[in-house]
KOLDOMAR-425943 format. One record per atom (N, C-alpha, C): residue in one letter; atom name; x, y, z. Coordinates in steps of 0.2 Angstrom, whole numbers, plus 5000, padded with zeros to 4 digits. Example, Ala and Ser with C-alpha at 12.3 -4.5 7.8 and 13.67 -1.06 7.14 Angstrom:
{'a','N',{5066,4972,5039}},
{'a','CA',{5062,4978,5039}},
{'a','C',{5066,4984,5039}},
{'s','N',{5064,4989,5035}},
{'s','CA',{5068,4995,5036}},
{'s','C',{5064,5000,5039}},
END
This chain:
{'x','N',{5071,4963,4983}},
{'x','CA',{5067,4968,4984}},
{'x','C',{5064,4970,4977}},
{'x','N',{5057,4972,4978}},
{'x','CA',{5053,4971,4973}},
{'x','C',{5049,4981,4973}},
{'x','N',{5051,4986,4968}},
{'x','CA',{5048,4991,4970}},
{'x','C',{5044,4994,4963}},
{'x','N',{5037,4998,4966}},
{'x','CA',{5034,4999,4959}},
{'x','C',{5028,5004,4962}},
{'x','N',{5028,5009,4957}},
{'x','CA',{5024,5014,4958}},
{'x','C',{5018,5011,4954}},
{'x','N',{5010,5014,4960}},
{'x','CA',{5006,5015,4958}},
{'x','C',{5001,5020,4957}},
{'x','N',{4997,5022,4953}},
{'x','CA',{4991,5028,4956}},
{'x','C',{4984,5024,4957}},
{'x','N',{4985,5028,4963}},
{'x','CA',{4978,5025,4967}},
{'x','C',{4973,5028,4963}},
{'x','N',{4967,5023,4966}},
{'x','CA',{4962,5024,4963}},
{'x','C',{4955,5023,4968}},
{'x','N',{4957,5025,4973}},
{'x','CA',{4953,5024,4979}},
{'x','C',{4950,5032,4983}},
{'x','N',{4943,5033,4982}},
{'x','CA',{4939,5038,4980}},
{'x','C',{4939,5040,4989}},
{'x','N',{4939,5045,4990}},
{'x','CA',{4940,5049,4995}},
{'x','C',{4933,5045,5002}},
{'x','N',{4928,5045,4998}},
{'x','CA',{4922,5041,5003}},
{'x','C',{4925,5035,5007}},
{'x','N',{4928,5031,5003}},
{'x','CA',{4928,5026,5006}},
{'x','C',{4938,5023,5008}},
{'x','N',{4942,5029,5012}},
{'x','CA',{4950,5029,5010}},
{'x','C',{4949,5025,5018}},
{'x','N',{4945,5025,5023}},
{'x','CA',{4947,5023,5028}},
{'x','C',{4947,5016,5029}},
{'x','N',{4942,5013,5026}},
{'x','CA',{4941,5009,5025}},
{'x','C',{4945,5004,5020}},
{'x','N',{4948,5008,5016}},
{'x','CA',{4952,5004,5011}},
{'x','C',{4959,5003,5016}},
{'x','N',{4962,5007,5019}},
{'x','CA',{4966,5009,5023}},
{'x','C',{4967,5002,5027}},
{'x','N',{4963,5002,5029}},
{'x','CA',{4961,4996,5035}},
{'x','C',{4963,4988,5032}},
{'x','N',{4960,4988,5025}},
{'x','CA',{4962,4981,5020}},
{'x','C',{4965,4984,5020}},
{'x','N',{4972,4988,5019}},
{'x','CA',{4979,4986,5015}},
{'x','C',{4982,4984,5021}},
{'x','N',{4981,4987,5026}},
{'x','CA',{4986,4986,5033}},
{'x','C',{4983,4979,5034}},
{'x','N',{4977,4975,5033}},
{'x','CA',{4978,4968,5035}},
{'x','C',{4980,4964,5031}},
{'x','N',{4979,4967,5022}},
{'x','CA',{4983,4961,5018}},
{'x','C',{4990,4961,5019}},
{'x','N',{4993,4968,5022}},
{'x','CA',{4999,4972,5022}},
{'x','C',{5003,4963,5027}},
{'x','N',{4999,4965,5031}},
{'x','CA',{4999,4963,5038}},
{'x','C',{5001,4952,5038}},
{'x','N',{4998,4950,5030}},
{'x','CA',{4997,4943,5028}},
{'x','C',{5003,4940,5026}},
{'x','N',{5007,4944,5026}},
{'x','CA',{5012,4945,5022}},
{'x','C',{5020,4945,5026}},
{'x','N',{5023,4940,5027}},
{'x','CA',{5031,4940,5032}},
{'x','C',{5035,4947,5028}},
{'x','N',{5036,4947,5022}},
{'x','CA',{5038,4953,5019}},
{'x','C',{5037,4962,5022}},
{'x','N',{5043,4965,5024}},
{'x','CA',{5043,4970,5024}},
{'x','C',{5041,4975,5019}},
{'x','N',{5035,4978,5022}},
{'x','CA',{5031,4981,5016}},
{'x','C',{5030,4989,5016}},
{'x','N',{5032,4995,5013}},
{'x','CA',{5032,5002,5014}},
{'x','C',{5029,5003,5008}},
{'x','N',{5025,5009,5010}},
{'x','CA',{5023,5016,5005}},
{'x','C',{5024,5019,5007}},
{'x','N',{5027,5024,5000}},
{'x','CA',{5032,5030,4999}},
{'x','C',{5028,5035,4995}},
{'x','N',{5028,5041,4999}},
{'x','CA',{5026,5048,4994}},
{'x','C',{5031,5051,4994}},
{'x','N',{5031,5057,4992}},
{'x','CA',{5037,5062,4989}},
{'x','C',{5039,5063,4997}},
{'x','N',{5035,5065,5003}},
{'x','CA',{5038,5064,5007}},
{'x','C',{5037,5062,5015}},
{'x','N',{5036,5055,5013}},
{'x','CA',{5034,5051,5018}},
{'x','C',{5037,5042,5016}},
{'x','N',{5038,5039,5023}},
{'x','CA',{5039,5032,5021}},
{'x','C',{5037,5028,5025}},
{'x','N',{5032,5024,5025}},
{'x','CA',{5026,5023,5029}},
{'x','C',{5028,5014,5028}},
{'x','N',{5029,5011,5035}},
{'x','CA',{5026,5005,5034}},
{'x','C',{5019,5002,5035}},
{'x','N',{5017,5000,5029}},
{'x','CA',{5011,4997,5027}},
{'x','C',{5009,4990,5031}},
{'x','N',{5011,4991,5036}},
{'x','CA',{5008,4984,5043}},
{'x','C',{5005,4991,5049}},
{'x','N',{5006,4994,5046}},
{'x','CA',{5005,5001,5052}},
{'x','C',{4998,5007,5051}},
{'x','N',{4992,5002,5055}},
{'x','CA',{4987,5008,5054}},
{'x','C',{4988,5015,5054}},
{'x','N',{4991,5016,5060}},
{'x','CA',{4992,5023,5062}},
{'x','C',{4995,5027,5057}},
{'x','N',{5000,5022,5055}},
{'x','CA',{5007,5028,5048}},
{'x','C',{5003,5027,5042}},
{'x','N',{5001,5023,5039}},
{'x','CA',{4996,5022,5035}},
{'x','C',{4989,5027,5032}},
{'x','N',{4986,5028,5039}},
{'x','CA',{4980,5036,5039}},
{'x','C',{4984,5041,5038}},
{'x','N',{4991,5042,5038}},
{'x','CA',{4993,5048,5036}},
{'x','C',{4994,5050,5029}},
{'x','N',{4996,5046,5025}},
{'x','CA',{4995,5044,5019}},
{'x','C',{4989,5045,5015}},
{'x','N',{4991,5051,5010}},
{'x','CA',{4985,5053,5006}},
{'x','C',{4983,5047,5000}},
{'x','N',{4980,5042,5001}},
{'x','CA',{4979,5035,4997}},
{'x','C',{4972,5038,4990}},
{'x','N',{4972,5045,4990}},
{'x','CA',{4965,5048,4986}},
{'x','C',{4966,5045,4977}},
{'x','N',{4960,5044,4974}},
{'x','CA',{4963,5044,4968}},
{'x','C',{4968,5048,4963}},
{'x','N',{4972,5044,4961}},
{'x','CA',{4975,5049,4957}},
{'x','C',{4983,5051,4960}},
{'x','N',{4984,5049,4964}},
{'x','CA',{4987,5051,4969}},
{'x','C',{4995,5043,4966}},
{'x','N',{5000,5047,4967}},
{'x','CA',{5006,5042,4964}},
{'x','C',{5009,5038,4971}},
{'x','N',{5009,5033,4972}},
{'x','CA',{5011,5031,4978}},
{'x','C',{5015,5024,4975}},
{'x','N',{5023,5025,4980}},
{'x','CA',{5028,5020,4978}},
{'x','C',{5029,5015,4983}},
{'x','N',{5028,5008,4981}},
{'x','CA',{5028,5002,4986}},
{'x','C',{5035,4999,4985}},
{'x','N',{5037,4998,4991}},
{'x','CA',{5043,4992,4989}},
{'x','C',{5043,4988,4996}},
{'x','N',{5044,4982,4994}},
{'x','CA',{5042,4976,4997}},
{'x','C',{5047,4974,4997}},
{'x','N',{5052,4970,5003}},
{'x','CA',{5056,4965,5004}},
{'x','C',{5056,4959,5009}},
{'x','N',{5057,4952,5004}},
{'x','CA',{5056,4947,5009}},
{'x','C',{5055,4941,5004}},
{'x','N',{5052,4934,5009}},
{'x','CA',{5053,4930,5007}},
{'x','C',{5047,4929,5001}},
{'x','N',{5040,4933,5000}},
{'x','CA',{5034,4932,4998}},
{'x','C',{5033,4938,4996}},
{'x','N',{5038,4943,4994}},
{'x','CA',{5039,4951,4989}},
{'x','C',{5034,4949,4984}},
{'x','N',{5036,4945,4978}},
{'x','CA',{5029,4945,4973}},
{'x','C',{5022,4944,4973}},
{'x','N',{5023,4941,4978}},
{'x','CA',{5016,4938,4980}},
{'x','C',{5011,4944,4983}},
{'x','N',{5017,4946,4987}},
{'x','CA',{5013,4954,4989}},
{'x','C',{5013,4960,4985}},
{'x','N',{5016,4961,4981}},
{'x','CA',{5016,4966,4977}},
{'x','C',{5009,4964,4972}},
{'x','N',{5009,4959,4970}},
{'x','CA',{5005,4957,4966}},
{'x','C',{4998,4960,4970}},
{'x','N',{4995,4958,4973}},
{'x','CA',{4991,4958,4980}},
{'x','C',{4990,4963,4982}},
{'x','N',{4994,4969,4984}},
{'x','CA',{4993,4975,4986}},
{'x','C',{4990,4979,4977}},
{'x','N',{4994,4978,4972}},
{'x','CA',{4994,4979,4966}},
{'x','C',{4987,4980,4964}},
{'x','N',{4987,4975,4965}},
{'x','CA',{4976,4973,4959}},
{'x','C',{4974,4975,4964}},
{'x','N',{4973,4977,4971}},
{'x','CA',{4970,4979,4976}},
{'x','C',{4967,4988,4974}},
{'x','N',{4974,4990,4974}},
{'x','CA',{4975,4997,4972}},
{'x','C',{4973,4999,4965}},
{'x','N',{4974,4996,4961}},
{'x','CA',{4970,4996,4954}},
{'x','C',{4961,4992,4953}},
{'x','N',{4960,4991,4957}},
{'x','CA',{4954,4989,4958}},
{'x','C',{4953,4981,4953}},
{'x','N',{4956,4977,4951}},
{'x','CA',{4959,4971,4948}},
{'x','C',{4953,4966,4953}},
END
């Protein structure tokens, strides 16, 4: 298991649409994938749990990923989220 806090960087205009690429790379991925806020735990294959999720810039969000392709996806969601 692979876990690592990021701060988003994903500007309020365009959070729906960012939403949408994470849950399909989320989604590329055989690994079980969550993001964690202070008080939520969302899996990242799930549009609907996802929206709920304040992904604004600035905003501290913790990923941990478990499985057979964890660095691969971390990596991946990681540059995504830092614009990389």
């Amino acid at each position: 298991m692979v876990k690592k806090s990021v701060v988003s960087g994903i500007s309020a205009v365009k959070e729906d649409r960012v939403v949408a690429e994470i849950v399909s790379m989320a989604s590329a991925f055989q690994s079980r994938i969550y993001f964690e806020t202070e008080s939520k735990v969302i899996n990242a294959k799930s549009i609907m749990g996802m929206m709920t999720l304040n992904l604004l810039a600035g905003n501290e969000i913790s990923i941990s990923i478990e499985g057979e392709d964890e660095e691969e996806a971390m990596k991946a969601i990681e540059d995504f989220l830092l614009g990389r």
